[in-house]
C-alpha positions as CSV (number, residue, x, y, z in Angstrom):
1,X,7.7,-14.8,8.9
2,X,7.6,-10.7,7.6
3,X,4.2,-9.5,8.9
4,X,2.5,-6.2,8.6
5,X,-0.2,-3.7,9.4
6,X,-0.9,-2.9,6.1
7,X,-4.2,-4.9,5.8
8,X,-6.3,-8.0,6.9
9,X,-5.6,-9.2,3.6
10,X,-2.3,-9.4,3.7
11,X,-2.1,-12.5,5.9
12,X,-2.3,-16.0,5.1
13,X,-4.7,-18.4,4.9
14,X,-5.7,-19.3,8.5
15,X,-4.8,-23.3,9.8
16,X,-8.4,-24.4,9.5
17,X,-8.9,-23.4,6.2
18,X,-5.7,-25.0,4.5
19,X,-6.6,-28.1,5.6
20,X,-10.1,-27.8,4.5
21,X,-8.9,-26.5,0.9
22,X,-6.4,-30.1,0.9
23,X,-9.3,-32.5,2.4
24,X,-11.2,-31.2,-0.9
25,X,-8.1,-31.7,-3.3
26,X,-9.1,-35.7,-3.0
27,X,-10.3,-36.5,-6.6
28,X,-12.5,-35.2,-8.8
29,X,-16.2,-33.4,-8.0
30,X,-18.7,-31.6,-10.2
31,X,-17.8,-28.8,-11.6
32,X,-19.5,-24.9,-11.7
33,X,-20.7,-25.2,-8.1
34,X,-22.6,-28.7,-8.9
35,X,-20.4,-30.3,-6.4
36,X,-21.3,-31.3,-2.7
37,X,-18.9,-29.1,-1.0
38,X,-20.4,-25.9,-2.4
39,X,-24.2,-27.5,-1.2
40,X,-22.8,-28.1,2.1
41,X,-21.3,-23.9,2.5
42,X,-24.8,-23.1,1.2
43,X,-26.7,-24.4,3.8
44,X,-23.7,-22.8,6.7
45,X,-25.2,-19.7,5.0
46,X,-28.9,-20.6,6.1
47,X,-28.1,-22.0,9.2
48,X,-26.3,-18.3,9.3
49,X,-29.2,-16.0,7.8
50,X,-32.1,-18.3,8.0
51,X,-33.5,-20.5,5.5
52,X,-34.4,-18.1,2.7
53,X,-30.9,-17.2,2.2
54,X,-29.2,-17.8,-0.9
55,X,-25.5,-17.7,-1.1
56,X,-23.5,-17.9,-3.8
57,X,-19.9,-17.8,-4.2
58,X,-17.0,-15.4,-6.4
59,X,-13.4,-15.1,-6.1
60,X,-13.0,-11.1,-5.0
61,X,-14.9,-8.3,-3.0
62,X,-15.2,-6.3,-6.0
63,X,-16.9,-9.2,-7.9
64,X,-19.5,-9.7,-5.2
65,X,-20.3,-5.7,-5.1
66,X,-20.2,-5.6,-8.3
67,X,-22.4,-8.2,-9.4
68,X,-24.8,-8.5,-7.0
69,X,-25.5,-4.9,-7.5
70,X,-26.0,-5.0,-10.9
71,X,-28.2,-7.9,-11.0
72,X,-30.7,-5.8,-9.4
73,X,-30.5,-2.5,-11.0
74,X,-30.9,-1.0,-14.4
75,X,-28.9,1.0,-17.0
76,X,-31.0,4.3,-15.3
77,X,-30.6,3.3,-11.5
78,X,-28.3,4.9,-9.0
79,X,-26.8,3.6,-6.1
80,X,-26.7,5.9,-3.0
81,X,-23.4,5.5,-1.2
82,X,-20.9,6.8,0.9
83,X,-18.4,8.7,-0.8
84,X,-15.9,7.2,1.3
85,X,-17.3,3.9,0.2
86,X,-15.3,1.2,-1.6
87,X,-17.7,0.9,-4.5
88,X,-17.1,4.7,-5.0
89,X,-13.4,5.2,-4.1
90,X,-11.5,1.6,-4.3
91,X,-13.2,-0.6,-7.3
92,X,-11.8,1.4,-10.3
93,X,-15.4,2.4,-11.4
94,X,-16.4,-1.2,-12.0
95,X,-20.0,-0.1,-11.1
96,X,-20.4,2.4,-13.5
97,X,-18.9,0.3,-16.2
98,X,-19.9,-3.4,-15.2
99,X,-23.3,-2.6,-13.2
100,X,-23.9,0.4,-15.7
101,X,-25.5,2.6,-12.9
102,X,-24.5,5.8,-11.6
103,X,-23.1,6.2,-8.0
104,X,-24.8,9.1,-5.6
105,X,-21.5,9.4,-3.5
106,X,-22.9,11.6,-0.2
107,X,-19.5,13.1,2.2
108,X,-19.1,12.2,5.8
109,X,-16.7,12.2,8.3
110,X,-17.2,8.4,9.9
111,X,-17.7,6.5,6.7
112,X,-21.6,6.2,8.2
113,X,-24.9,7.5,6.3
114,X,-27.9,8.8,8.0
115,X,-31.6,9.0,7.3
116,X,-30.8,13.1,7.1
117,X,-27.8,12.2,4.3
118,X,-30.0,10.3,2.4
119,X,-33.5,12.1,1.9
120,X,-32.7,14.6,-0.5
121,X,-31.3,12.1,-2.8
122,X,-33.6,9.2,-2.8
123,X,-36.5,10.9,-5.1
124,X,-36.2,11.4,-9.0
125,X,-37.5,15.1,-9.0
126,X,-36.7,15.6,-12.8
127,X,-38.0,12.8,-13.5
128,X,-37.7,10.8,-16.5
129,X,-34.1,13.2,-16.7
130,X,-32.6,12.3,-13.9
131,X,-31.5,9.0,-13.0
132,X,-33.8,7.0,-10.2
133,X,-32.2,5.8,-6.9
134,X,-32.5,2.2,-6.7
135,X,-30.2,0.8,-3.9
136,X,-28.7,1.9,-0.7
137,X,-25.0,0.4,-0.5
138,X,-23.6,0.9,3.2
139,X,-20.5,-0.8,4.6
140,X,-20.4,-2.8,7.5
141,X,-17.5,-2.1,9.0
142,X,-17.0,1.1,7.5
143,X,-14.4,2.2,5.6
144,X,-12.9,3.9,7.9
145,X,-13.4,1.4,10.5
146,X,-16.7,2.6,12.3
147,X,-20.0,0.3,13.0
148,X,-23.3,0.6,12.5
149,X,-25.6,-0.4,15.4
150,X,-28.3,-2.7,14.8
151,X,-31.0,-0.2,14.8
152,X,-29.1,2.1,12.8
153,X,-29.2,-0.8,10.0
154,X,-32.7,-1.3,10.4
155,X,-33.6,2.4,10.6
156,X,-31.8,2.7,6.7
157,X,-33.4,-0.5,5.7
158,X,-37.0,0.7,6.7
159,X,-36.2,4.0,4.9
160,X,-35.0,2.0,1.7
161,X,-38.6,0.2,1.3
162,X,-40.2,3.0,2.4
163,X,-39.3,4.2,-1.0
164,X,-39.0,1.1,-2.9
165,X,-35.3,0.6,-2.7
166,X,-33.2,-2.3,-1.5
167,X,-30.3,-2.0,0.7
168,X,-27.0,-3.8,0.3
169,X,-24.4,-4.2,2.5
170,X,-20.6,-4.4,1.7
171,X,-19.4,-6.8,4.3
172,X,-15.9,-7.4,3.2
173,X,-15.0,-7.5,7.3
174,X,-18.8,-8.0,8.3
175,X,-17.5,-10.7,10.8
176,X,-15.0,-8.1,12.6
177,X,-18.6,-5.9,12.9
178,X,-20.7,-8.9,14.6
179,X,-18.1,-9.5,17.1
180,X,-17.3,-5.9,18.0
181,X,-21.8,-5.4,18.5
182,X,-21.6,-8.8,20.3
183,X,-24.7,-9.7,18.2
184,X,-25.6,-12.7,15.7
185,X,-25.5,-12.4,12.2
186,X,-29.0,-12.9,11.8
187,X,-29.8,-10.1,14.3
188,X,-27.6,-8.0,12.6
189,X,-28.8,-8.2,8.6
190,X,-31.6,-10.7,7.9
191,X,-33.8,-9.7,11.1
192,X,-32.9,-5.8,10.5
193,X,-34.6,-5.8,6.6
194,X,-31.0,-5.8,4.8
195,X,-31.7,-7.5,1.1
196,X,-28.4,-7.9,-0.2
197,X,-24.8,-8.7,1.5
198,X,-21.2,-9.4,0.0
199,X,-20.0,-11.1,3.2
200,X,-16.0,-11.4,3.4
201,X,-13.9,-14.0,3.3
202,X,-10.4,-12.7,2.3
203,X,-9.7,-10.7,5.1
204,X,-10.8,-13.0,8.2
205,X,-8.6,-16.1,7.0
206,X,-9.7,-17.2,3.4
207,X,-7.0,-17.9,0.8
208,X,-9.7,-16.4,-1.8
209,X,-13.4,-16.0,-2.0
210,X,-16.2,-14.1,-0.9
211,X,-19.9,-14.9,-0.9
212,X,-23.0,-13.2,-1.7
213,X,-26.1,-13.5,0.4
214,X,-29.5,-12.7,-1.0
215,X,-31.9,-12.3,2.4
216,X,-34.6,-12.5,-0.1
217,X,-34.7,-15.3,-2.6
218,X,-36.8,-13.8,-5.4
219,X,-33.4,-11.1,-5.7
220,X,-31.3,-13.8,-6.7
221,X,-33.5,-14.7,-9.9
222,X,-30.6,-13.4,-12.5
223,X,-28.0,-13.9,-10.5
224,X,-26.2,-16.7,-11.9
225,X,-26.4,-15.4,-15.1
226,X,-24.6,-11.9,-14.6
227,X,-21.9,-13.8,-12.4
228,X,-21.6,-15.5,-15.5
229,X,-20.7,-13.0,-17.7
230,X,-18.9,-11.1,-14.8
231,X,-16.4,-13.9,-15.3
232,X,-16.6,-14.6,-11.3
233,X,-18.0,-18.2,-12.2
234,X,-15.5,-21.0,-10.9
235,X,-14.9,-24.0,-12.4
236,X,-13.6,-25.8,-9.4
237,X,-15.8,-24.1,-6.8
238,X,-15.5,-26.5,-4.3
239,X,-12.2,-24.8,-3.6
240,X,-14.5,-21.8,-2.8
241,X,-17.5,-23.4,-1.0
242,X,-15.1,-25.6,1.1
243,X,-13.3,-22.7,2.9
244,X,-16.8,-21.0,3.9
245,X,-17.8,-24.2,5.3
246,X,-14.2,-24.2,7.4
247,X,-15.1,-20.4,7.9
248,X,-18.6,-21.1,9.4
249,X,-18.8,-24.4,11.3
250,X,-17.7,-23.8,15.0
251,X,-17.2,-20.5,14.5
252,X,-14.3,-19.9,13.2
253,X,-15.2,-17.0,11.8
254,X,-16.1,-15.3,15.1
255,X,-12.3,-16.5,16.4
256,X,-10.1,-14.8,13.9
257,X,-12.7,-11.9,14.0
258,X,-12.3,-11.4,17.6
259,X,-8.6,-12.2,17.5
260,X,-8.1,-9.2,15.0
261,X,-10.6,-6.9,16.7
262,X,-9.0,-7.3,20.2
263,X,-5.2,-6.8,18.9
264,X,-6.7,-3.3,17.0
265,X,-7.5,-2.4,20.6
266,X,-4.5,-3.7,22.4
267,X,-2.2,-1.6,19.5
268,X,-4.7,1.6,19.6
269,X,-4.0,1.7,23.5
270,X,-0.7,2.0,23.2
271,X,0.0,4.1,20.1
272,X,-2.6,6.7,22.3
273,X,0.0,6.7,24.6
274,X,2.4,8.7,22.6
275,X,2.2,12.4,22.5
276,X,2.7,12.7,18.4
277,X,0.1,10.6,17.6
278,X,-3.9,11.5,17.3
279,X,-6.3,8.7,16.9
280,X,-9.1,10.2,14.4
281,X,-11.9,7.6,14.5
282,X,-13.0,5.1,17.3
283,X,-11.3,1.6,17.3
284,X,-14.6,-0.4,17.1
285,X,-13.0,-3.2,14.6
286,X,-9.5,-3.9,13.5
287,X,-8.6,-0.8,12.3
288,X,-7.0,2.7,12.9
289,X,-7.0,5.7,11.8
290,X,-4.0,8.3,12.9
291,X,-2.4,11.5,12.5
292,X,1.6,10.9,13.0
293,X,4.1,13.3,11.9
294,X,6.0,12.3,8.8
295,X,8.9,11.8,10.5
296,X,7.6,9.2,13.2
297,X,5.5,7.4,10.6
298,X,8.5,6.6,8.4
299,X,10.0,5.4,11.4
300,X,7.0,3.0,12.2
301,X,6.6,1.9,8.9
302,X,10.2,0.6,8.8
303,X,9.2,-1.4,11.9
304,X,6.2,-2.9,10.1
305,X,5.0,-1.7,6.9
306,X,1.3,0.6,6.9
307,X,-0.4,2.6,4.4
308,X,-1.1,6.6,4.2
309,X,-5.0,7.2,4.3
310,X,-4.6,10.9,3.7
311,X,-1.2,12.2,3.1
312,X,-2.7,16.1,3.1
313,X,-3.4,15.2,7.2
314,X,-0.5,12.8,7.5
315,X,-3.4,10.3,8.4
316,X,-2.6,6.4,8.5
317,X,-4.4,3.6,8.4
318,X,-2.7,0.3,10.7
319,X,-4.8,-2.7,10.6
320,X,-4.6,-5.8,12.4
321,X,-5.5,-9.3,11.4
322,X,-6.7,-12.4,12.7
323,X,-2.8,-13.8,13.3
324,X,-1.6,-10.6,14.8
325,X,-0.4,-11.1,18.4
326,X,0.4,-9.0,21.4
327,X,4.1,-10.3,20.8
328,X,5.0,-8.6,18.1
329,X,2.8,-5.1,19.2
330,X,4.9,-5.1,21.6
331,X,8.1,-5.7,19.4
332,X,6.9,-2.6,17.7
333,X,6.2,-0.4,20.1
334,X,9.4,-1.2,21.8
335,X,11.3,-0.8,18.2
336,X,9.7,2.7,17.3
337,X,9.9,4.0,20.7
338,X,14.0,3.3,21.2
């Protein structure tokens, strides 16, 4: 089997989840999410979050950005983001056009915003001419494969209410983050003041799917209905809910997670190891960032395929993924070293 380092979501589906997804292909169920399958992933969600949390279910990361954020802002919101941030750099400007809001995109090195980054645009000076903040939209892990701690969560979602905001979190690899803090999902959003999350599926062993957690019920209100017209509204849902239920019970989630996040850090050691190559950011998840001369990184992606992250720096991103193994690391190493 051809694997890669190109991204988490270029792997399979994991074991677990395939034979959850055939278990559920037995008859016929209810459709729209009506069924008892997409019940049962709801409440893995509370047991997850706590029992306030809502959860409810689309087929791509975009979709549960997208949505979620625009079910809870208006046509004269902004969003304050990262500019590294996927909603800003890697969604085609579906929030501008689907979510109708404008994005406050604030540079950084580590893919992380601060209190300090964030005060001078969270007030509407002009006001009524300039457009009025209305969410904080942070990415756990970052884009660039940092973490925020647990406080540092906290600390922005304190600062968003402060100033009547919300803060959402883009956890397309939100399980990677809880491994790599060693902390409980709960401790980590619902117990920190986080209101909104698209938590991640795709790349920690689903075939499709992500989910969208509302922390605080009374958020979720509208939901339904702009999901709706977002077109993100399955038919046969229970071929969504069922892998989140695979995902959740006994942890499976925290497996692959840790599986991916401990292979980004067995690969990191050894591509510090040689001389040409410069690790740019931490290894805190299953990612990493590199400088390699052109030369060596055409070599390396022959051995197993990566993409560019900034071809002005000859920076590349490698990721690893929930079935990657020391095996073939060390097949790789030992290919672009002879």
């Amino acid at each position: 089997m051809i694997k890669s380092f190109a991204s988490d979501n270029w792997a399979g589906t994991s074991p677990e989840i395939m034979d959850a997804l055939i278990n559920a292909n037995q008859g016929h169920s209810p459709a729209y999410g009506a069924d008892p399958y997409t019940e049962e992933a709801k409440q893995e969600f509370k047991k997850l979050f706590g029992k306030k949390a809502e959860t409810y279910f689309v087929y791509n990361g975009t979709a549960a950005n997208i949505i979620s954020l625009a079910s809870n802002s208006r046509s004269f919101n902004s969003i304050i983001c990262s500019s590294h941030a996927h909603i800003n750099v890697d969604e085609c400007g579906a929030g501008e056009k689907f979510a109708g809001t404008k994005l406050l995109d604030i540079a950084n090195t580590d893919g992380k915003l601060t209190p300090e980054m964030i005060l001078p645009h969270i007030k509407a000076d002009r006001y009524p001419h300039q457009s009025v903040p209305g969410i904080i939209s942070i990415t756990q892990a970052t884009e660039l494969g940092t973490l925020y701690s647990v406080s540092e969560i906290k600390i922005l979602a304190d600062l968003a209410h402060k100033y009547k905001l919300l803060l959402h979190v883009d956890g397309a690899r939100i399980a990677n983050a809880a491994v790599a803090l060693n902390c409980s999902m709960k401790e980590m959003i619902t117990d920190t003041g986080v209101d909104i999350l698209s938590f991640g599926g795709t790349k920690n062993g689903l075939m499709f799917g992500e989910a969208v957690v509302f922390l605080k019920p009374e958020l979720a209100d509208l939901f339904e209905l702009f999901r709706k017209q977002g077109m993100q509204l399955a038919s046969k849902m229970r071929f969504i809910s069922v892998q989140f239920t695979a995902l959740l019970k006994n942890n499976l989630w925290e497996k692959n997670a840790r599986q991916a996040n401990e292979m980004a850090q067995y690969l990191g050691a050894k591509l510090a190891r040689i001389p040409e190559i410069k690790i740019t950011q931490r290894i805190e998840t299953n990612g990493i960032w590199a400088i390699i001369p052109k030369k060596l990184a055409e070599k390396m992606q022959q051995a197993q395929f990566f993409y560019p992250w900034d071809e002005a720096k000859d920076e590349y991103r490698i990721m690893t993924a929930y079935d990657t193994s020391k095996e073939e690391i060390d097949l790789f190493i030992e290919t672009i070293l002879s």
